[in-house]
RODO-2510 file (C-alpha; in nm, 4 decimals, decimal comma):
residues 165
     n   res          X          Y          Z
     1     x     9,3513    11,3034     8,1739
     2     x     9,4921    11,0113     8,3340
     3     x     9,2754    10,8293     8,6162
     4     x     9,2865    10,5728     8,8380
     5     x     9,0236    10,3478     8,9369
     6     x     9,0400    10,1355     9,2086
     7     x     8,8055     9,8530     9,3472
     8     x     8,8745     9,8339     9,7273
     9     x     8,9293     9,4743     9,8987
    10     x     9,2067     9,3546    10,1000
    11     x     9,2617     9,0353     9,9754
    12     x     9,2469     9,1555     9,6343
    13     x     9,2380     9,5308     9,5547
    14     x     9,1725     9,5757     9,1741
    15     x     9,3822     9,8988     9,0123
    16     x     9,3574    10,0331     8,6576
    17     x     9,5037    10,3432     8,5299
    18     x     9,3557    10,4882     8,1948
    19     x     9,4042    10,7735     7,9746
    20     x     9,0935    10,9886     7,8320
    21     x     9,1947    11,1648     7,5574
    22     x     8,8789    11,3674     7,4381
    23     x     8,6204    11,0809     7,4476
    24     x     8,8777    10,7855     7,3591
    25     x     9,0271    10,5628     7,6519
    26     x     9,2900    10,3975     7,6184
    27     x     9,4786    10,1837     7,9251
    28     x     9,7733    10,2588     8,1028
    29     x     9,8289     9,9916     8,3354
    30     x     9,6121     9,7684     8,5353
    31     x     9,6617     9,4613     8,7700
    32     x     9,5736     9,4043     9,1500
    33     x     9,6920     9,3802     9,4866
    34     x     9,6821     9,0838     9,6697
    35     x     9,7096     8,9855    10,0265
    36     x     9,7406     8,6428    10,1915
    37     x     9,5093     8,4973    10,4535
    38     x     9,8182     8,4240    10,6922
    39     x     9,8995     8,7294    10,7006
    40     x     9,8407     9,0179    10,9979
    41     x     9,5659     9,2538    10,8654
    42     x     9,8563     9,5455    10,9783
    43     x    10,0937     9,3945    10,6971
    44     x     9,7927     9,3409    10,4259
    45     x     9,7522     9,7511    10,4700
    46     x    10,0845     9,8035    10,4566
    47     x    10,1074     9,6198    10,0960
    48     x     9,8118     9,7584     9,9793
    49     x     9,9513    10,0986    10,0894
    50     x    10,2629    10,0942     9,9248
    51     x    10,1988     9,9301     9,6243
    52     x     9,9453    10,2377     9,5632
    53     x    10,2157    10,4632     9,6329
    54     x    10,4466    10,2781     9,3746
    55     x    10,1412    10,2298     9,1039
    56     x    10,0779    10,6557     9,1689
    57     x    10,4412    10,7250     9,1440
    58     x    10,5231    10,5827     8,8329
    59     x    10,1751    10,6241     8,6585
    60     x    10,0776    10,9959     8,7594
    61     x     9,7303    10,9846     8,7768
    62     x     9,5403    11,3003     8,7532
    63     x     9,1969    11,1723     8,9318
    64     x     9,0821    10,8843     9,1124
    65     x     8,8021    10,6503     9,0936
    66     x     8,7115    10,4456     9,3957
    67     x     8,4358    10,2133     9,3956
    68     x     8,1986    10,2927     9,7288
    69     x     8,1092     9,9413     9,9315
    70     x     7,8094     9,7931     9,9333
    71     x     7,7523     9,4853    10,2010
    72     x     7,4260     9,2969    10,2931
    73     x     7,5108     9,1019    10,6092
    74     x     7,9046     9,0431    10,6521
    75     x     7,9754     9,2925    10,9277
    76     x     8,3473     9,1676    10,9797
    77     x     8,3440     9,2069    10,5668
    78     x     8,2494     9,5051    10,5562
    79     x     8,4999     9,6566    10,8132
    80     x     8,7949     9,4719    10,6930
    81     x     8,7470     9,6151    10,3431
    82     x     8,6458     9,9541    10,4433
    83     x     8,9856     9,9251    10,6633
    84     x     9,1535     9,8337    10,3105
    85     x     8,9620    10,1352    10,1194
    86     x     9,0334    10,3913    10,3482
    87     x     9,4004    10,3050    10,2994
    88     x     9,3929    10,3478     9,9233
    89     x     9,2170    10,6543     9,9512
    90     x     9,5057    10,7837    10,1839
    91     x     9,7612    10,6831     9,9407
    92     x     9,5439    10,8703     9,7034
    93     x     9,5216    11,1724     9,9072
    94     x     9,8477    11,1841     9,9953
    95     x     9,9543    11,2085     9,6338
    96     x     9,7324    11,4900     9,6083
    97     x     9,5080    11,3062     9,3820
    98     x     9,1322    11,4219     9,3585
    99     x     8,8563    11,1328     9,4912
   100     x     8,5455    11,0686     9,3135
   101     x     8,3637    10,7776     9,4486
   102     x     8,0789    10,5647     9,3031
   103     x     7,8054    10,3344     9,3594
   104     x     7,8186    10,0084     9,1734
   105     x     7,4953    10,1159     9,0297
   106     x     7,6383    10,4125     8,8802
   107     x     7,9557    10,2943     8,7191
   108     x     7,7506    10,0253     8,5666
   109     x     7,4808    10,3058     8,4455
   110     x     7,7865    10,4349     8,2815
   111     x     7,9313    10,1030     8,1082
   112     x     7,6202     9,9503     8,0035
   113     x     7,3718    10,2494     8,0024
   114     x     7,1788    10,0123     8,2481
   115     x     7,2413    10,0000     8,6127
   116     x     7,0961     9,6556     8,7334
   117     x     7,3407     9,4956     8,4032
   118     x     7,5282     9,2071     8,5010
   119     x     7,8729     9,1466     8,5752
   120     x     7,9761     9,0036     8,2630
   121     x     7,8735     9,2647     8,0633
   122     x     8,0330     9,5756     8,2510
   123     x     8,3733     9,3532     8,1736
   124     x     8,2823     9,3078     7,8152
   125     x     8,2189     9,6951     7,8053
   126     x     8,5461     9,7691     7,9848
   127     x     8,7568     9,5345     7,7190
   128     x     8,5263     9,6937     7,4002
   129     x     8,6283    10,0713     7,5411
   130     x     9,0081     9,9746     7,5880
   131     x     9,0394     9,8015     7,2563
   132     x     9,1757     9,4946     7,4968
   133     x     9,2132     9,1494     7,3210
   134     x     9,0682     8,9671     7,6526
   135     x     8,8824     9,0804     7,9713
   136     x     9,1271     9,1621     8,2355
   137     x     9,1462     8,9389     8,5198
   138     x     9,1151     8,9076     8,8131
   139     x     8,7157     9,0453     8,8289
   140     x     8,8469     9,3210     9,0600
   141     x     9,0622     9,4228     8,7844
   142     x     8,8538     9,4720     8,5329
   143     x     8,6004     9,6430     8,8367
   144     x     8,8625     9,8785     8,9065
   145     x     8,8689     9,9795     8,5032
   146     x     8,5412     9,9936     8,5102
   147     x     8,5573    10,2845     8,7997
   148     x     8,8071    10,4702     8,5963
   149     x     8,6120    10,4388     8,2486
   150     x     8,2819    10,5820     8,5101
   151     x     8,4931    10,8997     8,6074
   152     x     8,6247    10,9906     8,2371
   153     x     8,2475    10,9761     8,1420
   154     x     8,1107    11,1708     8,4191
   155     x     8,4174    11,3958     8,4189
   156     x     8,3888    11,4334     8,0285
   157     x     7,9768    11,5634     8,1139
   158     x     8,0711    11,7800     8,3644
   159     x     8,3928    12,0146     8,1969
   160     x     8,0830    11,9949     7,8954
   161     x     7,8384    12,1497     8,1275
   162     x     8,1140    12,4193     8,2492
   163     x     8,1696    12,5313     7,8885
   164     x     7,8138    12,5771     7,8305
   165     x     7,7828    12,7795     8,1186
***
């Protein structure tokens, strides 16, 4: 099963397809988006848009993973990437793709087996599980792995829990 993870921003939207073959991962592609400051929030969409389109196109993903927000005080923040997340999940949608979406807490229960674990160690998880020869970079990169690698595990429990059944 091929998924796509995604960790939502506008100046930097984080994308990483992998493959889950029985309970191995292995990546696809991965990179992210990025917007410029000077540009009109309309045209940062619009990039982030079709770039998804493009990356869905040509990778096929079966499932998406999309990271839910989490903000403390940045109102404007918190719109503007909600604005950006709500795009990808349209591009998603439109593709016919099926959304999961989950907490930071949770993909990092999933990584790490802890969900309070640092930062640092959900990437060193992410480049141990994709046999990667350095953490990918930017962070939002390796976040939006990390979302994917989250949905092939809890995926991978569930179709076990439907065979049982």
């Amino acid at each position: 099963m091929k998924i796509i993870g995604i960790d939502p921003g506008y100046a930097c939207m984080g994308w990483g397809v992998v493959d889950l073959r029985g309970n191995s991962f292995s990546p696809v592609a991965y990179d992210s988006i990025i917007t410029y400051p000077n540009m009109d929030m309309p045209e940062r969409l619009k990039i982030i848009y079709n770039t998804l389109v493009k990356i869905i196109n040509e990778c096929a993903p079966e499932a998406a993973s999309i990271e839910e927000l989490f903000f403390n005080t940045n109102s404007k923040t918190a719109i503007l990437v909600s604005q950006a997340r709500g795009v990808a999940i349209l591009a998603c949608v439109n593709a016919g793709i099926p959304i999961y979406e989950y907490t930071p807490l949770q993909i990092k229960q999933a990584l790490v087996g802890y969900g309070r674990a640092e930062k640092r160690q959900v990437q060193v998880m992410v480049k141990t599980i994709l046999g990667l020869s350095a953490i990918p970079k930017p962070d939002d990169t390796a976040d939006a792995l990390a979302a994917a690698i989250c949905h092939g595990h809890s995926a991978g429990s569930r179709n076990r829990l439907l065979n049982i059944k």
